[in-house]
N, C-alpha and C positions, 0 to 999 in steps of 0.2 A: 824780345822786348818785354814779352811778359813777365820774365823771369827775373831780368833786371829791375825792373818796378818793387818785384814783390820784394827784392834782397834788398834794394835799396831803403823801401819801407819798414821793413824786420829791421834792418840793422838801424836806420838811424830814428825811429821813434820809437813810442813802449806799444806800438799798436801792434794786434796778434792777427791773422792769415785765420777770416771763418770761413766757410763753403757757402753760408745762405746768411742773411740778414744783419748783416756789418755794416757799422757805420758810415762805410764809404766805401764806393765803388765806383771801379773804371772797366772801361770796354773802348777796344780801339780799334783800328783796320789801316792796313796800310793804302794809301791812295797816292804814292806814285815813288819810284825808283827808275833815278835817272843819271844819265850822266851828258857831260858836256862836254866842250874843248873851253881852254880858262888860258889866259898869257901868251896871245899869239905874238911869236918872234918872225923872225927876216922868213920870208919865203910863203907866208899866211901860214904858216904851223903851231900848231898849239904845244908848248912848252910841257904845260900841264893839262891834265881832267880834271873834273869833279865829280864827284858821286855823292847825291842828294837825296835822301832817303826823306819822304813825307809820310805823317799820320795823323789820322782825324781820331781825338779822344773825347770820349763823355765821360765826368766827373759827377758824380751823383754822393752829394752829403746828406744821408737820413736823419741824420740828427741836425742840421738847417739846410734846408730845400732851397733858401735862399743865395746857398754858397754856388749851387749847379752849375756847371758850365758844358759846353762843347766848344771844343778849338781847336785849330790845325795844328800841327808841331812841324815843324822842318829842320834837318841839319845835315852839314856837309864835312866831304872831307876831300882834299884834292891830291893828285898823285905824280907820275913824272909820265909823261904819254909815251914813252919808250916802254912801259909797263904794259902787261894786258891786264888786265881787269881782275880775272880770275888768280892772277899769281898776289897779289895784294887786297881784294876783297874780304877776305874775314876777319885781316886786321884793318881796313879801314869801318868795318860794321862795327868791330868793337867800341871804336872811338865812338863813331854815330850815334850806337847806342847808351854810349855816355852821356854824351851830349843830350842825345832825346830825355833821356829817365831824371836826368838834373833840371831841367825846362819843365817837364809837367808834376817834377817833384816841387817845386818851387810854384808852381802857378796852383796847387792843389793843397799842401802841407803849410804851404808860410802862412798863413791866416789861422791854424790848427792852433 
């Protein structure tokens, strides 16, 4: 996640990656990865899963204090339940993680 942040940041503003005292920083943690049953068909079977990856982000603007935020992010992605988990997993994280890094790219940079 972090890594996606920082490339998405590098690449789509002029802003540069410092180690200490930037004008903007984030800090997150993941608070919860789950899955479900999603489109139960004949027989009470679920069709599909879903895999729901949550994070809680703070957003700290030192040049306005008043931009701050903390908020939860959530996003999904669903599969075919004939799948396990693990054989489709790090392609659906990728997606996730698109999805995550676009939502707190956009709740943090669009006012920039």
């Amino acid at each position: 996640m972090t890594e996606a942040l920082q490339d998405k940041l590098l690449r789509q503003t002029s802003l540069d990656q410092m180690q200490e005292k930037g004008d903007l920083e984030f800090e997150g943690q993941i608070t919860g990865y789950d899955t479900r049953p999603m489109n139960i068909s004949e027989g009470d079977l679920a069709a599909e899963t879903r895999l729901t990856v949550t994070i809680k982000v703070k957003y700290t603007n030192n040049k306005s204090p008043d931009d701050n935020w903390e908020k939860t992010f959530s996003a999904y992605e669903d599969f075919n339940s004939n799948q396990i988990l693990s054989s489709v997993e790090d392609e659906l994280i990728v997606d996730i993680l698109d999805k995550l890094t676009e939502d707190i790219f956009n709740a943090s940079i669009a006012n920039w």
